[in-house]
N, C-alpha and C positions, 0 to 999 in steps of 0.2 A: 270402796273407801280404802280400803288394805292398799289394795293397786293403783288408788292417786298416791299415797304415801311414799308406796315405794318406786315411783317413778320420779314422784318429785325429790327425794334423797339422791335417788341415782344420777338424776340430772347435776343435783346439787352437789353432789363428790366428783363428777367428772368436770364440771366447772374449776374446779377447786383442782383437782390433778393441774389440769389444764394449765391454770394459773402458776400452779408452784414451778412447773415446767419451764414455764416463760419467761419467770425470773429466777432461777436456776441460770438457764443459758445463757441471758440476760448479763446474770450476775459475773459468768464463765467467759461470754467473749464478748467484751466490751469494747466497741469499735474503737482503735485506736487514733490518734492524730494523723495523718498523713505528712504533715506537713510540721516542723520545729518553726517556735516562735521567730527566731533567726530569721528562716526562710520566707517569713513571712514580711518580713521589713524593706522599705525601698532603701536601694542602694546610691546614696546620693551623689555620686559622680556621675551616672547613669541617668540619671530622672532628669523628663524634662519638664517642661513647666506645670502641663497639665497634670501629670502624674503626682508634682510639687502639691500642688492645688488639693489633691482627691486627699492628702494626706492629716487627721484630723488634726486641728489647731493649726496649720499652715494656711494662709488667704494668699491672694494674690500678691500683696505689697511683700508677705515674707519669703513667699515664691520666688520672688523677684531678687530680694537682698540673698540668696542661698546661691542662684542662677551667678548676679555678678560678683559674690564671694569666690564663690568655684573659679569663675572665668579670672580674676585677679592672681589667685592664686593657683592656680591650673589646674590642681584640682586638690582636692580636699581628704588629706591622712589619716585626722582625727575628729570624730564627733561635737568634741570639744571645742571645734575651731567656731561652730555654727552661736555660743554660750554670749555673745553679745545681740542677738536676734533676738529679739520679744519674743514668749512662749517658747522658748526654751525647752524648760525644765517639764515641759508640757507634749511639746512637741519629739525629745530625742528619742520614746521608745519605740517609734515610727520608722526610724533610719538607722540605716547600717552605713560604716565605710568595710567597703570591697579592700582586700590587701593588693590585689593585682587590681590598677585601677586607670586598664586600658579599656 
């Protein structure tokens, strides 16, 4: 009886080490991003349709107006320029403009 006791404590404290260990380290090296929000955004000079498409709240009809926006104006400076396109204000934190925008 002694000796279920204290094996079930023993087990019960090295669980419990165990634990605080895990979130200790846990706590200490927490995976960082790899990647900046930035990097993470399509570069809309660059994107072609399809890529347009995968972009949330972009469809194909707005694909489409982004596609011959670019192509009119050769290519597109500011973010800004896209603010007559439905969703919009929905859509812009999906896209970057590239400052070198060959």
């Amino acid at each position: 009886m002694i000796n279920d006791n204290l094996l079930f404590f023993q087990k019960l404290g090295f669980l419990l080490i165990c634990f605080a260990i895990l979130s200790f380290t846990n706590f200490l090296f927490k995976p960082s991003s790899l990647y900046l929000k930035e990097d993470l955004k399509l570069n809309i000079n660059k994107a072609n349709f399809c890529q347009l498409v995968a972009v949330p709240y972009v469809g194909k009809k707005t694909a489409l107006k982004i596609i011959n926006l670019r192509k009119k104006l050769g290519y597109i400076k500011d973010i800004s320029q896209l603010k007559n396109i439905g969703n919009f204000n929905k859509f812009k934190y999906y896209l970057k403009v590239e400052k070198d925008a060959s």
